[in-house]
C-alpha positions as CSV (number, residue, x, y, z in Angstrom):
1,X,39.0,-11.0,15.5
2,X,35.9,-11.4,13.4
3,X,34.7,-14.7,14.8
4,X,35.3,-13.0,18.4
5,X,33.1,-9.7,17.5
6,X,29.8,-12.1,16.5
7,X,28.8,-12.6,20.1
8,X,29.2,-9.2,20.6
9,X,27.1,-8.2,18.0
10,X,24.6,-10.8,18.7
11,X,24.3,-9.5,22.0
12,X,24.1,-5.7,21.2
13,X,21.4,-7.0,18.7
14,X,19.9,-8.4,21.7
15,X,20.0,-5.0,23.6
16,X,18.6,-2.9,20.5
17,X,15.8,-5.2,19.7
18,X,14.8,-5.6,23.8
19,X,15.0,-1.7,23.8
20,X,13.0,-0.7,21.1
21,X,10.3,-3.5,22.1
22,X,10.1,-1.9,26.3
23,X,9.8,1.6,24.1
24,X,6.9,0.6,22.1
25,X,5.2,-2.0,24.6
26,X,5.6,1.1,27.0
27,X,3.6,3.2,24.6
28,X,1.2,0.9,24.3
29,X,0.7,0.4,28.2
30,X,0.1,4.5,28.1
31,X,-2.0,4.0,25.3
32,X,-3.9,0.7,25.0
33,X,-6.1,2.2,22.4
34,X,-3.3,1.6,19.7
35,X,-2.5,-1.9,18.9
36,X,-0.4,-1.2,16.5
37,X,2.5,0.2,19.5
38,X,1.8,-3.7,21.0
39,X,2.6,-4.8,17.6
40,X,5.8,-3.0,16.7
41,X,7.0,-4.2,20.5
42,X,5.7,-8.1,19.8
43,X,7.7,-8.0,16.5
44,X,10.6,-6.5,18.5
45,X,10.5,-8.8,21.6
46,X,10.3,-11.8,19.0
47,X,13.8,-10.2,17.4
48,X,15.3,-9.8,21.0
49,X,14.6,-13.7,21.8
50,X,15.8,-15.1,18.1
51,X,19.1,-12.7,18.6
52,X,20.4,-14.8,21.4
53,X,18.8,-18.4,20.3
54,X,19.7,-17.9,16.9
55,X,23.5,-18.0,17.1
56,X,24.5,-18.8,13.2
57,X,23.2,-15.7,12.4
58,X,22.7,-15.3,8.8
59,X,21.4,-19.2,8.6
60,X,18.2,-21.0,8.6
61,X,20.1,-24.1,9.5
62,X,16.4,-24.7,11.5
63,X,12.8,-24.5,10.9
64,X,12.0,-22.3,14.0
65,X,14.3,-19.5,12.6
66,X,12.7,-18.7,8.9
67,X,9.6,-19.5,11.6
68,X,10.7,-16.4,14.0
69,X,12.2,-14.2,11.8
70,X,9.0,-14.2,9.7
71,X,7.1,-14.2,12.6
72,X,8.7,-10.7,13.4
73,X,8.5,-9.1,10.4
74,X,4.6,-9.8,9.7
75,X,3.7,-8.7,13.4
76,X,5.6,-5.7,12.4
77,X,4.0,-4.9,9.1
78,X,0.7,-5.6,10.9
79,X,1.4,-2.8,13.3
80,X,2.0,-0.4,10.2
81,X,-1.1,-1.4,8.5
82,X,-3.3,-0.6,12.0
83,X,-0.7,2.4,12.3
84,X,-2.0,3.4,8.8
85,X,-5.5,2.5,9.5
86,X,-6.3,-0.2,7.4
87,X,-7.3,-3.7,8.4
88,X,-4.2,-5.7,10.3
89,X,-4.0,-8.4,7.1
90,X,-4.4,-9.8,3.9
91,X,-4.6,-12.5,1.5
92,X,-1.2,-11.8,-0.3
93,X,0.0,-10.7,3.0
94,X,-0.9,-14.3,4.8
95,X,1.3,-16.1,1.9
96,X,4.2,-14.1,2.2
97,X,4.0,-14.5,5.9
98,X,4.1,-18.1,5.1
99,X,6.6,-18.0,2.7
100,X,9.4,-18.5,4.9
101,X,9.0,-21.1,6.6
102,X,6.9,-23.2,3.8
103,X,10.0,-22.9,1.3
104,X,12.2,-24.2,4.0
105,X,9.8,-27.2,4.8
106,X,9.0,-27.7,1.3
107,X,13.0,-28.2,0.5
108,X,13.8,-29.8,3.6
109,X,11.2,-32.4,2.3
110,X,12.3,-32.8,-1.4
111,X,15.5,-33.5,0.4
112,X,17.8,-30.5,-0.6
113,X,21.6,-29.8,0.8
114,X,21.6,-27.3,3.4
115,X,23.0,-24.6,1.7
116,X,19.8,-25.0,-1.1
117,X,17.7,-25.0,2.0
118,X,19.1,-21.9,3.6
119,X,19.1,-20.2,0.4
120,X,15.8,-21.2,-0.4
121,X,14.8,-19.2,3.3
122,X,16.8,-16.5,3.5
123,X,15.4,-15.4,-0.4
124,X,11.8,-16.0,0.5
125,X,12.6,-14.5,3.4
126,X,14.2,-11.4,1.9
127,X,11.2,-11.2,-0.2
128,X,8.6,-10.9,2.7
129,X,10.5,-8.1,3.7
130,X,10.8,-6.4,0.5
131,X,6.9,-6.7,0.0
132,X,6.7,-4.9,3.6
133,X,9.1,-2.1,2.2
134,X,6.6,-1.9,-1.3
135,X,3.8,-1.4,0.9
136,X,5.1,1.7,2.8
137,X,6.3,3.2,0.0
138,X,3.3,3.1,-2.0
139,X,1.2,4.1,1.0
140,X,0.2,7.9,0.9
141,X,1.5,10.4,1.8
142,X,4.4,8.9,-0.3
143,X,6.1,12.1,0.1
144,X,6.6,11.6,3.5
145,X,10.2,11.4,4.3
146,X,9.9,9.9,7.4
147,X,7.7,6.9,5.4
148,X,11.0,6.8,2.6
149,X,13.0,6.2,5.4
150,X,10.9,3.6,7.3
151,X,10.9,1.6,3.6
152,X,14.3,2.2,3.1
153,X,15.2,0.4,6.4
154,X,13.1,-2.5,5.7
155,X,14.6,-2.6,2.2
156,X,17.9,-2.6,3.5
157,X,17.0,-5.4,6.0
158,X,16.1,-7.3,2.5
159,X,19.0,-6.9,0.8
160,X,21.7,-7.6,3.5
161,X,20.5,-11.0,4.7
162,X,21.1,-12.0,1.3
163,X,24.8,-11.3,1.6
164,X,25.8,-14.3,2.4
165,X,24.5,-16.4,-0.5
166,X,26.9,-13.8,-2.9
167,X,29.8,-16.3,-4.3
168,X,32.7,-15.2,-2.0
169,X,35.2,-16.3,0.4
170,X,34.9,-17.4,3.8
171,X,35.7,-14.2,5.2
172,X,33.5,-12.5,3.2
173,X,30.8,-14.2,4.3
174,X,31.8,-13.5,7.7
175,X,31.7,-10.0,7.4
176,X,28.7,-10.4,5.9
177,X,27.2,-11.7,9.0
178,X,28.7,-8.7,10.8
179,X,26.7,-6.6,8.5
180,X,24.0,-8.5,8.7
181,X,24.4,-7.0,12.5
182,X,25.1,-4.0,12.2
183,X,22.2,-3.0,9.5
184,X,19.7,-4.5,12.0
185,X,21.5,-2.6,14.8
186,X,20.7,0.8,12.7
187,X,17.3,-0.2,11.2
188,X,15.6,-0.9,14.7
189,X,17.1,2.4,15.8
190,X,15.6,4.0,12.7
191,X,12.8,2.3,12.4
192,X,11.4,2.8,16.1
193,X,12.1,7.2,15.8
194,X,10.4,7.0,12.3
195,X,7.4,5.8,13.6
196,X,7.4,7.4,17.0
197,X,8.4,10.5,15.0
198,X,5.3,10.0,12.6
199,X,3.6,9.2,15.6
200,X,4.4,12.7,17.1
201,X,3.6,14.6,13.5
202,X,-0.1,12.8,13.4
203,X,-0.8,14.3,17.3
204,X,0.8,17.7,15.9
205,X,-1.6,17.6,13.3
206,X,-4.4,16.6,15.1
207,X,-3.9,19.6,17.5
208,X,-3.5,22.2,15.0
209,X,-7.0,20.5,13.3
210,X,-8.5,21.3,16.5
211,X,-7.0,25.2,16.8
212,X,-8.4,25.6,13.8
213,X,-11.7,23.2,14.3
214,X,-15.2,24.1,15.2
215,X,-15.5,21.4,18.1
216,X,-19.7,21.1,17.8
217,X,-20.0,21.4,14.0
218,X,-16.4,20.3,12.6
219,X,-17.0,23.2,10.6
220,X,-13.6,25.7,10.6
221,X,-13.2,28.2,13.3
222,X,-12.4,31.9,12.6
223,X,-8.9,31.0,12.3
224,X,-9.5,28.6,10.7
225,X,-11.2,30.4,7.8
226,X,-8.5,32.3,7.6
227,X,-5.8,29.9,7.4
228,X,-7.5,28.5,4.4
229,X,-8.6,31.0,2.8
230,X,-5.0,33.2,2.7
231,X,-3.8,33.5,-0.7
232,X,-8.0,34.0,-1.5
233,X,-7.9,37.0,-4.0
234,X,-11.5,36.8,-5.2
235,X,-14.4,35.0,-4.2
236,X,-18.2,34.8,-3.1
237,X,-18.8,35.4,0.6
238,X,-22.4,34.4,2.4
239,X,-23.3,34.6,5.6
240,X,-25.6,32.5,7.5
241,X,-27.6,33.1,10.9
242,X,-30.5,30.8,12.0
243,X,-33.3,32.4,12.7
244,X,-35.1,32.6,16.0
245,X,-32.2,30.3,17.4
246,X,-32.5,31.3,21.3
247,X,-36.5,30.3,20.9
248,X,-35.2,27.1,20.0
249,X,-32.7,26.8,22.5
250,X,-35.5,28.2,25.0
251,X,-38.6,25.9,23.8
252,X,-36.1,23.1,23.0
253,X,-32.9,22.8,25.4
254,X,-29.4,23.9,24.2
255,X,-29.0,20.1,23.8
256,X,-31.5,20.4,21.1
257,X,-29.8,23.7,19.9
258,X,-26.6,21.8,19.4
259,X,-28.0,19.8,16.9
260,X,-29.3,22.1,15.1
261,X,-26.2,23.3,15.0
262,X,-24.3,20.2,13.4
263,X,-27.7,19.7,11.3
264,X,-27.1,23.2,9.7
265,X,-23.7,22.1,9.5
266,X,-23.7,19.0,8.0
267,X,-26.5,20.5,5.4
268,X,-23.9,23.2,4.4
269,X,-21.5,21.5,4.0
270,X,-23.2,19.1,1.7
271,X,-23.9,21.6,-0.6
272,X,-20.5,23.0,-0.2
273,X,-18.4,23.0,-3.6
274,X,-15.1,21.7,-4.3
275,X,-12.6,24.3,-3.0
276,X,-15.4,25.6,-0.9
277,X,-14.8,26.8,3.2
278,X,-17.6,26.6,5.5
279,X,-17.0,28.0,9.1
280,X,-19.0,28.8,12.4
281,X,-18.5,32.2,12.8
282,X,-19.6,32.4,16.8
283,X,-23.0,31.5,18.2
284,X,-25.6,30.7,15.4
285,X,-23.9,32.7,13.0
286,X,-22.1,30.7,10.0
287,X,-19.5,31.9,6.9
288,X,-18.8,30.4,3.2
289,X,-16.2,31.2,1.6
290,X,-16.6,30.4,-2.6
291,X,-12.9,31.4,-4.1
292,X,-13.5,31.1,-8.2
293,X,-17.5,31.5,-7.4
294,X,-18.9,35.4,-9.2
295,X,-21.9,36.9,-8.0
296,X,-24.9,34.9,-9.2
297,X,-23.4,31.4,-8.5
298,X,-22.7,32.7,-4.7
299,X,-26.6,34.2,-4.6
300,X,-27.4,30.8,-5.9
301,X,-25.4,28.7,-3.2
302,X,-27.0,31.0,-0.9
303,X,-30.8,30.0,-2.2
304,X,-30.3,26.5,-2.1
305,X,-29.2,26.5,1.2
306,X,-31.7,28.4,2.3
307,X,-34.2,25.9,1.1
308,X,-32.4,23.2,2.3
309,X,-32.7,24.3,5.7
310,X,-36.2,25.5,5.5
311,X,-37.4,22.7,3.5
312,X,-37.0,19.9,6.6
313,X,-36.9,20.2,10.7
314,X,-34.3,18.7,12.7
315,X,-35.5,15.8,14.6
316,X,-34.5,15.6,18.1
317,X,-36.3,13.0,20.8
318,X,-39.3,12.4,18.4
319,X,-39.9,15.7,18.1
320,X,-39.2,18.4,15.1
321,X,-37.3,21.3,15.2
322,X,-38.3,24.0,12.2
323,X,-35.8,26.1,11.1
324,X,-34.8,28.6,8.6
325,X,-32.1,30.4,7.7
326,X,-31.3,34.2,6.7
327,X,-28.2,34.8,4.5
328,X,-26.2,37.8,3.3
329,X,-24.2,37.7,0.6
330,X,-21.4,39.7,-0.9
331,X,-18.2,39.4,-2.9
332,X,-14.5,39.2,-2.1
333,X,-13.1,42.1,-4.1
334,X,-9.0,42.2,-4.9
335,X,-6.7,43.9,-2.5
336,X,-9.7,43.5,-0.2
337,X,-9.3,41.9,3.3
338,X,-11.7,39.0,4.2
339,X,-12.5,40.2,7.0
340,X,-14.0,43.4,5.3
341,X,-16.5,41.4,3.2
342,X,-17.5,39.6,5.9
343,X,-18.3,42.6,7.4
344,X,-20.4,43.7,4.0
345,X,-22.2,40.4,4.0
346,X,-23.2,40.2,7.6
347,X,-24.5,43.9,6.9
348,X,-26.5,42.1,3.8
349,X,-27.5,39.0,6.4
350,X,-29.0,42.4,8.9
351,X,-31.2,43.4,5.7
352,X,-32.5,39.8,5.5
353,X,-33.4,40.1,9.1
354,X,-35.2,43.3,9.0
355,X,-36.9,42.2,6.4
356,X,-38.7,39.2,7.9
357,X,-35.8,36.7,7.7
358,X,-36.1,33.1,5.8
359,X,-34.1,35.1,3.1
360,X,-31.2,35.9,1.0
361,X,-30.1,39.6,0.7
362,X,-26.9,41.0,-1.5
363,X,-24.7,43.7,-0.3
């Protein structure tokens, strides 16, 4: 019965691992931008072909199967290194990709028994996998479930093709080979909706980034603002307008008045302390939110970044751009909503106006 369900399970393996490689190399086709969808479906395509020439599954009776096997698993811990954004290899990395295949050649050579040989393999083997299993789980966010389970499934890949090796009888080791098939039947299934999962969570996140996104300035929208700065019970509110902006836009282009726009931006949002929320509010009109900050260090902020737009133009197409700023500031009292000290400081920005801009005023 057991020697009759092998070629079964070989050739289901065969079906998973061709499966999950046409998902991923189909990703890639629709995506060609992310290598790391060609990698996962190399490493799977190289699993498919070793599942039906490697018949004594659970052996490295041959060179070319430590050879494949390790082949697979690097190209597939490349693809989670690209996936995670971080250069495809290694030093370490190369060596354990090695491993494999040099301990069998280095036995084979020093003229060990098969079974030393095969041991020898599958261990260094086992290891290469288990160092791709460290890797994930020590890659943030660690407290990513989806991450624990794509670790867990290489660990478990690990620890079952050292089954056979264990001290036990021939039927043992038998059914250790059928485990050895159904755990790689699981872990490719697993594996391949971890990652296409994570996969979907990082375009989720991207999208709600951009609902909540300035698009020109990468400041925060309105809602964005808001989003962050919920559970806000008291801080220092200033906000900004650019003075004389349609001149510039006018004299200039509105190509020229976008980058004033990321200019003022950027400058903000280098002076911007931790904790701190800078957003574009609409138009030319800009809002800081200071939670923690009291009255003079938000008048301050406000100062310096008044000087630090006024103190340098924005160059655009060898020319200058001067600009200034006026700023209102005002405070974020408890119980209070933010939109009604918002209100209060752009009031406070008016006065700054009226009163010949290039200047900080306090509701």
């Amino acid at each position: 019965m057991t020697d009759l369900s092998v070629p079964t399970l070989q050739f289901t393996d065969f079906l998973v691992f061709g499966a999950c490689a046409a998902i991923f190399l189909c990703a890639w086709l629709l995506h060609r931008q992310k290598t790391y969808f060609l990698c996962f479906g190399a490493s799977y395509a190289v699993c498919a072909a070793m599942a039906v020439w490697f018949v004594d599954f659970g052996y490295y009776g041959s060179i070319w199967s430590p050879f494949g096997w390790s082949l697979a698993g690097a190209t597939f811990w490349i693809g989670l290194r690209l996936f995670d954004g971080r250069p495809a290899v290694t030093g370490p990395m190369i060596g354990l990709f090695l491993l494999p295949t040099a301990t069998h050649l280095g036995l084979t050579l020093a003229g060990g028994s098969a079974v030393a040989v095969n041991a020898g393999s599958t261990i260094a083997y086992a290891v290469h996998e288990a160092a791709a299993a460290v890797y994930v789980f020590r890659t943030s966010p660690r407290r990513s479930p989806l991450r624990h389970l794509i670790a867990g499934a290489l660990l478990a890949i690990a620890l079952v093709i050292c089954l056979p090796l264990l001290p036990v009888s021939e039927a043992s080791v038998r059914l250790s080979v059928i485990a050895i098939f159904i755990v790689d039947h699981v872990t490719s299934i697993l594996l391949t909706t971890a990652i296409l999962a994570l996969e979907a969570e990082r375009a989720y996140a991207a999208v709600a980034r951009m609902a909540r996104t300035d698009a020109l300035t990468g400041a925060l929208n309105r809602q964005g603002l808001a989003a962050e700065t919920g559970g806000v019970t008291e801080a220092g509110i200033i906000v900004a307008d650019l003075d004389h902006f349609k001149a510039i836009n006018d004299r200039f282009g509105h190509a020229a008045g976008d980058a004033v726009l990321r200019d003022f931006a950027a400058r903000a949002a280098a002076l911007l302390p931790e904790g701190g929320h800078l957003a574009r509010l609409g138009g030319e009109e800009f809002g800081i939110v200071l939670p923690g900050h009291d009255h003079n260090a938000t008048t301050y902020l406000a100062e310096r970044l008044r000087r630090a737009v006024g103190g340098a133009p924005v160059p655009w197409k060898g020319s200058a751009v001067p600009i200034t700023v006026s700023l209102g500031v005002a405070m974020l009292r408890t119980g209070e909503a933010l939109s009604e000290s918002l209100e209060r400081a752009d009031k406070a920005l008016y006065d700054a106006k009226t009163d010949g801009r290039n200047r900080v005023r306090v509701a």
